[in-house]
C-alpha positions in Angstrom: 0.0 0.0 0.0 1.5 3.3 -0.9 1.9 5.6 1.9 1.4 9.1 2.5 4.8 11.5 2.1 5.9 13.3 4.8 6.0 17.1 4.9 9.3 17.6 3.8 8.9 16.2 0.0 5.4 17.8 0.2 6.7 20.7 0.8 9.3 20.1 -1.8 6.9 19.3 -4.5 3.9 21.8 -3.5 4.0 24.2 -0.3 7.6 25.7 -0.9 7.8 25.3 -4.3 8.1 28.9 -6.5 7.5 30.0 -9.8 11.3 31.5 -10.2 12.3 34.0 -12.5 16.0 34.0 -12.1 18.3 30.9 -12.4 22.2 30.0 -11.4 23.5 26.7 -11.9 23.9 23.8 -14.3 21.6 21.1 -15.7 23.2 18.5 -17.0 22.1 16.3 -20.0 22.4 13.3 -17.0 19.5 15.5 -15.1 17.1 16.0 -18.4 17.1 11.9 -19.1 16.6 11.2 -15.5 13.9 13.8 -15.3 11.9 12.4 -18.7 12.5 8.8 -17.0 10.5 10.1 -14.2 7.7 12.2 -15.6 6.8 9.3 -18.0 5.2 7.3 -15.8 2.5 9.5 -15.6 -1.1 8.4 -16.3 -2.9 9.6 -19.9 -5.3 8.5 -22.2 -5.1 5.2 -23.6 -1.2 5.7 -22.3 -0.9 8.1 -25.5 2.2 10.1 -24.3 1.4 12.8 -27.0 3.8 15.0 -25.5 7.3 16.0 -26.8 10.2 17.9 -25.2 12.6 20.2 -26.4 15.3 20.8 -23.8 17.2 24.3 -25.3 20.3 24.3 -23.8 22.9 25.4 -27.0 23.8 28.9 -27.6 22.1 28.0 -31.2 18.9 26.8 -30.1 18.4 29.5 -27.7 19.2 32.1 -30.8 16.5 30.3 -32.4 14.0 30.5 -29.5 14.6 33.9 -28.4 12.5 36.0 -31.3 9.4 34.0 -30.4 9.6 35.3 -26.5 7.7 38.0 -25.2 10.1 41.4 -24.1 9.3 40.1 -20.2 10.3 36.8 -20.6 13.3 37.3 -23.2 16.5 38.0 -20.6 15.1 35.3 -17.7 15.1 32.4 -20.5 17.9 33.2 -22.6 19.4 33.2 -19.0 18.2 30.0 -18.2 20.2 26.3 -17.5 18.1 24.7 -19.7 14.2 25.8 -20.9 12.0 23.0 -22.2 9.6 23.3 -24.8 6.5 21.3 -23.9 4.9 20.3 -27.1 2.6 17.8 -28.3 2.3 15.6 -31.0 -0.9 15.7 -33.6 -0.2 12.2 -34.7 0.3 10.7 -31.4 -1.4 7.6 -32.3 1.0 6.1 -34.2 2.9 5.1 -31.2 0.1 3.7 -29.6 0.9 -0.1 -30.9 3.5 0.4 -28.7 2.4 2.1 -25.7 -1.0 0.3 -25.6 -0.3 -3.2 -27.5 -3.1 -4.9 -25.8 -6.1 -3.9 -28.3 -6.3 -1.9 -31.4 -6.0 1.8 -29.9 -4.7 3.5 -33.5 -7.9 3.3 -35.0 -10.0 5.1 -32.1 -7.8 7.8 -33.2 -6.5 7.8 -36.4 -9.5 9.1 -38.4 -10.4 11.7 -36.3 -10.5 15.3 -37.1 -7.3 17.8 -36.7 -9.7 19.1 -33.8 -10.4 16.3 -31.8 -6.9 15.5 -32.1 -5.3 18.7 -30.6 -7.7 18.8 -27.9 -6.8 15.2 -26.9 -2.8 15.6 -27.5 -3.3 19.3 -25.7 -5.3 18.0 -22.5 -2.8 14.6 -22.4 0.5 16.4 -23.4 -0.3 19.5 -20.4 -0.8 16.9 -17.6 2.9 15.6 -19.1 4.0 18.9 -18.5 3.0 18.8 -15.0 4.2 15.8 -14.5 7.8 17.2 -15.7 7.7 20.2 -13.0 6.6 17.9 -10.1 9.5 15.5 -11.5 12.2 19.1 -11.6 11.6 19.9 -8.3 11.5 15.7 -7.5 15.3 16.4 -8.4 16.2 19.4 -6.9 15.3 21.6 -9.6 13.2 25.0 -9.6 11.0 25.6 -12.5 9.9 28.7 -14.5 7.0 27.8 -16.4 5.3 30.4 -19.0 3.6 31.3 -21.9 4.3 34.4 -23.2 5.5 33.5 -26.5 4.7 33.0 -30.0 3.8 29.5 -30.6 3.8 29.9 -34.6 7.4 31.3 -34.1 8.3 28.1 -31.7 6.6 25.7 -33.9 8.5 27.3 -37.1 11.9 27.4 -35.9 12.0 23.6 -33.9 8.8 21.6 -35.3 8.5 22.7 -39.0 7.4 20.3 -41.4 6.4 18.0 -38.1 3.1 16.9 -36.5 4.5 18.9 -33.7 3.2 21.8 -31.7 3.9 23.9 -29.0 2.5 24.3 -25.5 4.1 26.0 -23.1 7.5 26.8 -22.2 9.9 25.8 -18.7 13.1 27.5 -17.3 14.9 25.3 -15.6 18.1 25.5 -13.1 18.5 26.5 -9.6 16.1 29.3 -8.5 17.2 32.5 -7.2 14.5 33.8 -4.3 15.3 37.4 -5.1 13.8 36.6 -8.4 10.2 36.0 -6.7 7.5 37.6 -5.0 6.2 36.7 -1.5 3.9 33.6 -1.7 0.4 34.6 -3.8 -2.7 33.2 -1.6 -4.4 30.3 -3.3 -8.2 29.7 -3.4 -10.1 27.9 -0.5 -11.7 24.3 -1.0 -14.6 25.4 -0.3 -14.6 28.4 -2.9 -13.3 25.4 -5.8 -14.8 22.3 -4.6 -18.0 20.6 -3.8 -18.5 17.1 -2.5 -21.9 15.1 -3.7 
């Protein structure tokens, strides 16, 4: 039976856990593959795994990123360790004789409108993005995630010709806590939630 955490990785996950907009540090190539190897075991549909990740790290991949960010969000990513692109893939589907051998998944998808595809890959590849910040600050890493860019640029200068799209975007490295505001309140369960 699995058992509750204690506070400490709680905290580490959830409680203490910042939206930073200032990085020091390294993160090494090591860190990205043990980070995917973690957030991967996440649940989605039909164990799709639409999602895709870009880890710019390269002066030249950063040149290429850099036009498509907003002015606030230019200097804190070009900055950064590492920023993922969180992306997801329109034919995700063709993986899934792999991922979900046991009965003929590809066809429930595979003739389905270009709508009903991104809102499946979009939902499916967004909870792999969540998955890859809990799995960051799993490792001792602080995340930055944003929008505040232009996907069409993203998806022209990393996924062209591809069934690839972007999300969203993640800084990655070590946090600095001058870079953050104090803690913003959250909503109350009983302003979110109902139980029936």
């Amino acid at each position: 039976m699995p058992q509750t955490l204690t506070d400490a990785p709680l905290d580490q996950l959830f409680r203490q856990a910042r939206t930073y907009n200032a990085f020091s540090g390294e993160v090494s190539d090591d860190t990205l593959r043990q980070l995917y190897d973690l957030l991967k075991w996440g649940p989605t549909t039909s164990n799709s795994c639409p999602a895709r990740f870009v880890f710019v790290k390269s002066a030249e991949a950063k040149a290429r990123l850099g036009p498509a960010l907003d002015e606030g969000n230019y200097r804190k990513t070009m900055a950064a360790p590492a920023t993922v692109i969180v992306a997801y893939d329109l034919a995700f589907y063709e993986k899934l004789p792999v991922l979900f051998p046991h009965t003929d998944a590809r066809s429930w998808f595979d003739t389905k409108p270009e709508a009903d595809l991104t809102t499946i890959a979009l939902r499916n590849g967004s909870l792999q993005g969540a998955y890859l910040i809990l799995a960051a600050r799993a490792l001792g890493l602080d995340c930055g995630p944003m929008s505040g860019f232009d996907n069409a640029q993203v998806d022209a200068a990393f996924f062209a010709g591809t069934s690839l799209r972007s999300n969203f975007l993640v800084n990655l490295g070590h946090g600095d806590p001058g870079s953050i505001f104090a803690r913003s309140p959250r909503l109350g369960f009983d302003e979110v939630c109902r139980i029936e």
